[in-house]
Biopython code that builds the backbone (N, CA, C, O; Angstrom):
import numpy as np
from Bio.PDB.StructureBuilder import StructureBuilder

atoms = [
    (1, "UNK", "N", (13.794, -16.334, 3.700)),
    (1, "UNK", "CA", (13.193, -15.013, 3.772)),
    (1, "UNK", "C", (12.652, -14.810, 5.177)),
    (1, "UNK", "O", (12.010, -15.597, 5.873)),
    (2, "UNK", "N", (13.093, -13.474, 5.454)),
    (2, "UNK", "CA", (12.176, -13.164, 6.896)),
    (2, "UNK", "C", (11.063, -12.734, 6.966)),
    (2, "UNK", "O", (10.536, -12.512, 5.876)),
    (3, "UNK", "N", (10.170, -12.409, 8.316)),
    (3, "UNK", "CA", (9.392, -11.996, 7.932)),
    (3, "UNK", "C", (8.829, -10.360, 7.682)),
    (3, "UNK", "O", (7.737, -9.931, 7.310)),
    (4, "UNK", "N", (9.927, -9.774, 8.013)),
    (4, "UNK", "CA", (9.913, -8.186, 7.480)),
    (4, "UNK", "C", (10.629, -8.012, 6.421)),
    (4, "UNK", "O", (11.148, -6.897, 6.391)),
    (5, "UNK", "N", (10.878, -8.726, 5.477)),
    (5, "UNK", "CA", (11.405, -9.058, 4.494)),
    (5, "UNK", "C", (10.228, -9.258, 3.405)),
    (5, "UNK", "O", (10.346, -8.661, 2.334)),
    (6, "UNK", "N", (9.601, -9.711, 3.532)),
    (6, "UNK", "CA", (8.265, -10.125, 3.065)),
    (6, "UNK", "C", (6.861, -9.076, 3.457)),
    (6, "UNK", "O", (5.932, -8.860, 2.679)),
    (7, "UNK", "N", (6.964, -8.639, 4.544)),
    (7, "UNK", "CA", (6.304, -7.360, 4.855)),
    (7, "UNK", "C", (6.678, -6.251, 3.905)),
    (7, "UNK", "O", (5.728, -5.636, 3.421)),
    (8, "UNK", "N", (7.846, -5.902, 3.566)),
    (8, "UNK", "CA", (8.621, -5.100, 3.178)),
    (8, "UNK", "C", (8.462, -5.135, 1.311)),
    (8, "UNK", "O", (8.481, -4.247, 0.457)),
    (9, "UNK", "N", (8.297, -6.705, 1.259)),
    (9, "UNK", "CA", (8.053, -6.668, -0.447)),
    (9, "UNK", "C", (6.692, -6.342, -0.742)),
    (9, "UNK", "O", (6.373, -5.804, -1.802)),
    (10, "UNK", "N", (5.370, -6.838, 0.713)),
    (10, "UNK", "CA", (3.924, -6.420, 0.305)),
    (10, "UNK", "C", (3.769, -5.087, -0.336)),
    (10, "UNK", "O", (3.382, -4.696, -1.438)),
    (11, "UNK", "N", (4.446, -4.239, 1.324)),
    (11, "UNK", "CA", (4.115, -2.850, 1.645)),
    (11, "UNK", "C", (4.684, -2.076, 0.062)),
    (11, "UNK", "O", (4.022, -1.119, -0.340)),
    (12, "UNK", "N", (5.719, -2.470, -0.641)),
    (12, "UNK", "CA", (5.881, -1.709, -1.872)),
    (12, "UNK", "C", (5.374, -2.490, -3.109)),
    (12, "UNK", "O", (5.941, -2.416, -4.200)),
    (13, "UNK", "N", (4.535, -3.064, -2.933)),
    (13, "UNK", "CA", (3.881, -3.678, -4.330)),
    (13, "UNK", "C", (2.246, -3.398, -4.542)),
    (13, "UNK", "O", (1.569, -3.530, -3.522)),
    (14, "UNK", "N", (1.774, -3.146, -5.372)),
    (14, "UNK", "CA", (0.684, -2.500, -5.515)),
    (14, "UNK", "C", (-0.680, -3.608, -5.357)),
    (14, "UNK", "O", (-1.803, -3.446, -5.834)),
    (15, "UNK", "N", (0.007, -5.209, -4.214)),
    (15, "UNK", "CA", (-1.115, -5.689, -4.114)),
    (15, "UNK", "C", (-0.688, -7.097, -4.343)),
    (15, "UNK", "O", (-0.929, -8.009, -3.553)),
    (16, "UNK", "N", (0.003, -7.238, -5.539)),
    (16, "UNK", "CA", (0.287, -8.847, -6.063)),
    (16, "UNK", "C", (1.615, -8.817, -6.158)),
    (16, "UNK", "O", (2.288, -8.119, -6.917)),
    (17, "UNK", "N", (2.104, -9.874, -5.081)),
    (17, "UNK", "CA", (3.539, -9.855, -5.415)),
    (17, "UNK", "C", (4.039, -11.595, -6.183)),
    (17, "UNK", "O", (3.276, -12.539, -5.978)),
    (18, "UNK", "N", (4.978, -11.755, -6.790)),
    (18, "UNK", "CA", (5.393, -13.348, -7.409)),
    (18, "UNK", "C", (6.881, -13.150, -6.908)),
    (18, "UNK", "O", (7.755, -12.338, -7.212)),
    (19, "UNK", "N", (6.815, -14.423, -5.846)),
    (19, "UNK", "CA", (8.669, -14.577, -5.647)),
    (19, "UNK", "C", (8.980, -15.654, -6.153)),
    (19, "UNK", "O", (8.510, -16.593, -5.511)),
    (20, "UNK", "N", (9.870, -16.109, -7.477)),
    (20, "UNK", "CA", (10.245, -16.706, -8.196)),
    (20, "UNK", "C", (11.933, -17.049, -7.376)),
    (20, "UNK", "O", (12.717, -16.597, -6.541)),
    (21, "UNK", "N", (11.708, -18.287, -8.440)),
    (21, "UNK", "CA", (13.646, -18.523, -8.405)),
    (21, "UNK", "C", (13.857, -19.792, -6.719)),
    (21, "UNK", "O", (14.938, -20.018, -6.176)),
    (22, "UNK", "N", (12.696, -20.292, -6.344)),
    (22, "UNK", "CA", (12.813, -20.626, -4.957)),
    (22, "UNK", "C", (13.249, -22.250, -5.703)),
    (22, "UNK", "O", (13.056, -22.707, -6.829)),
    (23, "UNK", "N", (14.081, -22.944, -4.151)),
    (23, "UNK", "CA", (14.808, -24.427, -4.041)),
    (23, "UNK", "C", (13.778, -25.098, -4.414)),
    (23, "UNK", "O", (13.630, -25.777, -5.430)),
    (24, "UNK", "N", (13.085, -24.895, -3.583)),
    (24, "UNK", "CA", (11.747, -26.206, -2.730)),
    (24, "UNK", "C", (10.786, -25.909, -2.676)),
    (24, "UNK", "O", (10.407, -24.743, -2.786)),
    (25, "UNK", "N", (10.065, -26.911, -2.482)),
    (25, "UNK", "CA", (8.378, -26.656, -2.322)),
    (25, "UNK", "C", (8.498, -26.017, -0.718)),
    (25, "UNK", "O", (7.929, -24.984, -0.368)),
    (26, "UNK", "N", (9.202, -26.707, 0.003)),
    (26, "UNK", "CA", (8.981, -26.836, 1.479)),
    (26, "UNK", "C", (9.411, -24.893, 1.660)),
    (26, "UNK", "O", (9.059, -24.320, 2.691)),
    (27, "UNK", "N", (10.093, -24.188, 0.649)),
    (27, "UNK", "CA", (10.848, -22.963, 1.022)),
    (27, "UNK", "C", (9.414, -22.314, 0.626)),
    (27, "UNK", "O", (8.785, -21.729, 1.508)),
    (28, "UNK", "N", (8.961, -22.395, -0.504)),
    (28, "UNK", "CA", (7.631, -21.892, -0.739)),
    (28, "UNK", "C", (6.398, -21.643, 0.294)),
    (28, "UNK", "O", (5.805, -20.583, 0.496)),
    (29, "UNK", "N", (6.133, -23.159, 1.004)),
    (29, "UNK", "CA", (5.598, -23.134, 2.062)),
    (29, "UNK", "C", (5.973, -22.817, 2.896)),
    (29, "UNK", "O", (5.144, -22.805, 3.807)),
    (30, "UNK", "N", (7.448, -22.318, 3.294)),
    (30, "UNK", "CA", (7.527, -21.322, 4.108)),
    (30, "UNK", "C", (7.154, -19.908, 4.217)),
    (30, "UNK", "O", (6.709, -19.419, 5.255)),
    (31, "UNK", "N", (7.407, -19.043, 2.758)),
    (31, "UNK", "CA", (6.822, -18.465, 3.003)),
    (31, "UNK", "C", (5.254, -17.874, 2.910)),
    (31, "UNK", "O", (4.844, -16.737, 3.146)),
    (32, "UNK", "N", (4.679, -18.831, 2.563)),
    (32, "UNK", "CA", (3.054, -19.038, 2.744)),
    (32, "UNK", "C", (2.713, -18.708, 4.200)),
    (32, "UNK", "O", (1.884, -17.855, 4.516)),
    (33, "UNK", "N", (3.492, -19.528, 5.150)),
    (33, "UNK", "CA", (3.470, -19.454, 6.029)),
    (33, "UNK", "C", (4.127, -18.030, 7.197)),
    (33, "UNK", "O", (3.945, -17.728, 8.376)),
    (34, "UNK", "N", (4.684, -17.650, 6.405)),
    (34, "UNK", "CA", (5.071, -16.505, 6.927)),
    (34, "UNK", "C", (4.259, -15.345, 6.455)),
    (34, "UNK", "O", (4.080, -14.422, 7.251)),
    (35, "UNK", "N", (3.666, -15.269, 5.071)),
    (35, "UNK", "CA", (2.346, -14.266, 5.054)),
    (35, "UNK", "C", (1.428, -14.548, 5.916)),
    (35, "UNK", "O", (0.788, -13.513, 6.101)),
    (36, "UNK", "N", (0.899, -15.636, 6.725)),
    (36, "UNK", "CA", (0.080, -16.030, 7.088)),
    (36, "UNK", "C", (-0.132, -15.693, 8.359)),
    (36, "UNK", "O", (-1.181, -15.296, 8.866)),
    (37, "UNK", "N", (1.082, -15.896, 8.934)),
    (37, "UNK", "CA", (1.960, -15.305, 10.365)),
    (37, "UNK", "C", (1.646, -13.988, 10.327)),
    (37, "UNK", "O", (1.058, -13.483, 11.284)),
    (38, "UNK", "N", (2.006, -13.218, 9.172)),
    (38, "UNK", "CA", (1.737, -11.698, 9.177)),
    (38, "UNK", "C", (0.364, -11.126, 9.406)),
    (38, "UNK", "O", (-0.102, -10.201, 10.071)),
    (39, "UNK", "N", (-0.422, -12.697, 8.014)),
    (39, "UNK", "CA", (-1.862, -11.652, 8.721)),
    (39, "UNK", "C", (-2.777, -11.908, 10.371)),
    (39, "UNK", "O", (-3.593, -11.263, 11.029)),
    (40, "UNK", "N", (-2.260, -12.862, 10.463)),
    (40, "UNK", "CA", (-2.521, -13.393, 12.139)),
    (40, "UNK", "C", (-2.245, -11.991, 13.347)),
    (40, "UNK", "O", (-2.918, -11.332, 14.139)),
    (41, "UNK", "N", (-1.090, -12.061, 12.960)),
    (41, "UNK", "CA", (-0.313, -10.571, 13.660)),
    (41, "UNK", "C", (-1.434, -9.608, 13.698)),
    (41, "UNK", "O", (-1.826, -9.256, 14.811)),
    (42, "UNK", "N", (-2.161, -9.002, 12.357)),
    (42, "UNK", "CA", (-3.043, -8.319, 11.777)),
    (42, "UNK", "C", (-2.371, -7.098, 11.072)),
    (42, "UNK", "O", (-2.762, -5.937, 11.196)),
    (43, "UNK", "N", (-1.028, -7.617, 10.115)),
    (43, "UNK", "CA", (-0.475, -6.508, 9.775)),
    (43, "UNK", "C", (-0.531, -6.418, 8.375)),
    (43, "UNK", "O", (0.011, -5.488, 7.779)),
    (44, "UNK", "N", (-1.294, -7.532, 7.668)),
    (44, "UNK", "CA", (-1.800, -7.905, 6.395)),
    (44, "UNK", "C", (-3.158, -8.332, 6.440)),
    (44, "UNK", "O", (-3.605, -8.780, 7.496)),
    (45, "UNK", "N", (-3.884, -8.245, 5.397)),
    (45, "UNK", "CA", (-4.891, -9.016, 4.642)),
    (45, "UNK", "C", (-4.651, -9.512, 3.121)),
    (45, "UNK", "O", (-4.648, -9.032, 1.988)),
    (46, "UNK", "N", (-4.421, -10.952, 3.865)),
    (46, "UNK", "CA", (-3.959, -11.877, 3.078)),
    (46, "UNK", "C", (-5.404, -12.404, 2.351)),
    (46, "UNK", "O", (-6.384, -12.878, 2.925)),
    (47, "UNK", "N", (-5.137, -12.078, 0.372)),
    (47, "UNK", "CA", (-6.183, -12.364, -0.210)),
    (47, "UNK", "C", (-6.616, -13.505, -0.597)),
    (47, "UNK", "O", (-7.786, -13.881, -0.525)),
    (48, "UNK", "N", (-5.292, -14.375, -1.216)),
    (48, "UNK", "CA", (-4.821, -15.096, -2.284)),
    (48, "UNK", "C", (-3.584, -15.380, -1.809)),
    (48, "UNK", "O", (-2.842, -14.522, -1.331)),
    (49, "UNK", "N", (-3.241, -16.834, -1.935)),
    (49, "UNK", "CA", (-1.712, -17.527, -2.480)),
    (49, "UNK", "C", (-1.706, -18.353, -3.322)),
    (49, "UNK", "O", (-2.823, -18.521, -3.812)),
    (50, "UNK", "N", (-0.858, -19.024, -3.767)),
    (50, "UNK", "CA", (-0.685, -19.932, -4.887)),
    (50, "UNK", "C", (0.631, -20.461, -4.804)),
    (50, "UNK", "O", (1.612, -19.772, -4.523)),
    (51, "UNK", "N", (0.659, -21.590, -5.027)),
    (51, "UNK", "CA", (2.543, -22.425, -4.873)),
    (51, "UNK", "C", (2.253, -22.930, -6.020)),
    (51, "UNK", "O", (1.335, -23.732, -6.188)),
    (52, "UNK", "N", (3.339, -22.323, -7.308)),
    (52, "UNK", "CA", (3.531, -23.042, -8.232)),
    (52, "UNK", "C", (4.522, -23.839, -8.330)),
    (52, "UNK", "O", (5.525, -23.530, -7.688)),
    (53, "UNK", "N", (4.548, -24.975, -9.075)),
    (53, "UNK", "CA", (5.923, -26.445, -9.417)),
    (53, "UNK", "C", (6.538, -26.032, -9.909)),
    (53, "UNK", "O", (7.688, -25.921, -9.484)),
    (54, "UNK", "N", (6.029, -25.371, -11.548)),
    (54, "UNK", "CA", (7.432, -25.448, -12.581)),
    (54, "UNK", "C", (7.726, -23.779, -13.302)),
    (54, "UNK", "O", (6.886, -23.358, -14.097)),
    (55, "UNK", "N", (8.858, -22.978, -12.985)),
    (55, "UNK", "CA", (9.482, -23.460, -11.559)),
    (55, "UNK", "C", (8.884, -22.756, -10.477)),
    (55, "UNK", "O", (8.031, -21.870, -10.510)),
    (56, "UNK", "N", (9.630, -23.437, -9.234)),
    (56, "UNK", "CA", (8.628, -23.261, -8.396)),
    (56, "UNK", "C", (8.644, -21.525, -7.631)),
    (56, "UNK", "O", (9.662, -20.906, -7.319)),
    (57, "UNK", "N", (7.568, -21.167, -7.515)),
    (57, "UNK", "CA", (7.576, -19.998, -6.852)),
    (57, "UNK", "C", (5.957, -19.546, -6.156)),
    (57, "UNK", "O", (5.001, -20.206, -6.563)),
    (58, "UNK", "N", (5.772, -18.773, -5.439)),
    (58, "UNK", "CA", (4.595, -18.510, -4.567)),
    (58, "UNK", "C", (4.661, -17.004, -5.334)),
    (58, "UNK", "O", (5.574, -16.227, -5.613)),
    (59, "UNK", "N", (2.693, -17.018, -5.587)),
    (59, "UNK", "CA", (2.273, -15.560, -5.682)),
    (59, "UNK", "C", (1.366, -15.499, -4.615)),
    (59, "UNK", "O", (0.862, -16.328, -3.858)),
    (60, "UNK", "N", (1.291, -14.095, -4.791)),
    (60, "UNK", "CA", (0.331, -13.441, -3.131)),
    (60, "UNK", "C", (-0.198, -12.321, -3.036)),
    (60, "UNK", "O", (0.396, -11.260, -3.227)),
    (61, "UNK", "N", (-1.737, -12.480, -2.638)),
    (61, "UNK", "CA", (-2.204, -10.715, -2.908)),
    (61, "UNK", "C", (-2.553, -10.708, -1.712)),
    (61, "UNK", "O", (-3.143, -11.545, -1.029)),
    (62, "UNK", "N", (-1.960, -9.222, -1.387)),
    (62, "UNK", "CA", (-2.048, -9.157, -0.250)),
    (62, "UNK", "C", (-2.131, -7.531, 0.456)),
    (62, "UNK", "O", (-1.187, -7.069, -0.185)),
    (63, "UNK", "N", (-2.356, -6.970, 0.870)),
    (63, "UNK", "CA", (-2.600, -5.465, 1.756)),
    (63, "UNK", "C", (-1.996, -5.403, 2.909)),
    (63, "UNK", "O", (-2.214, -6.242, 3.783)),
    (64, "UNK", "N", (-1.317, -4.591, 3.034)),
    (64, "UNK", "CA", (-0.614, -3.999, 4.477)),
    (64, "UNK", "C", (-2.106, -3.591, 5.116)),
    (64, "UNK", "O", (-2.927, -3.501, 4.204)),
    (65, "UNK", "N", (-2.515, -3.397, 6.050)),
    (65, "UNK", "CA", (-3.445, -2.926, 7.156)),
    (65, "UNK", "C", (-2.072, -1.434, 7.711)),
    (65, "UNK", "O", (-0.873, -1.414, 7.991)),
    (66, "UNK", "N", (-3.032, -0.566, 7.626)),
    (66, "UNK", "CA", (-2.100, 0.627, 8.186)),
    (66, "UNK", "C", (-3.061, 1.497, 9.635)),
    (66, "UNK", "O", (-2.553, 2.447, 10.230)),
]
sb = StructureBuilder()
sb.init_structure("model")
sb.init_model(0)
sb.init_chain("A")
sb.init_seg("    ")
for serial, (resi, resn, name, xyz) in enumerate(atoms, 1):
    if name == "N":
        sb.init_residue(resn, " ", resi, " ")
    sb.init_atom(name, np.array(xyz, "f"), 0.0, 1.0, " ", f" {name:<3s}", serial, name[0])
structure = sb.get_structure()
């Protein structure tokens, strides 16, 4: 996932998004890391994450800054 890809799933979700269906832990923590990147930028406020195991997927609350 990129990271306007992920910008793109915040900006149309009403706050909490869950991306399911992921390989790896390590893909998860990628994109942890790429919300994270975003809110650094200052183009999010990143509330909440979570990396779940089984199966594995990352949730995320999060706000576009406009």
């Amino acid at each position: 996932m990129k990271k306007e890809e992920l910008l793109n799933r915040i900006t149309d979700s009403p706050g909490s998004i869950r991306i399911s269906s992921l390989s790896s832990k390590e893909e998860a923590e990628h994109i942890v890391a790429l919300a994270k990147h975003l809110e650094y930028e200052g183009k999010i406020v990143l509330s909440e994450y979570c990396i779940e195991n089984k199966p594995i997927s990352v949730s995320l609350t999060a706000t576009q800054i406009t």
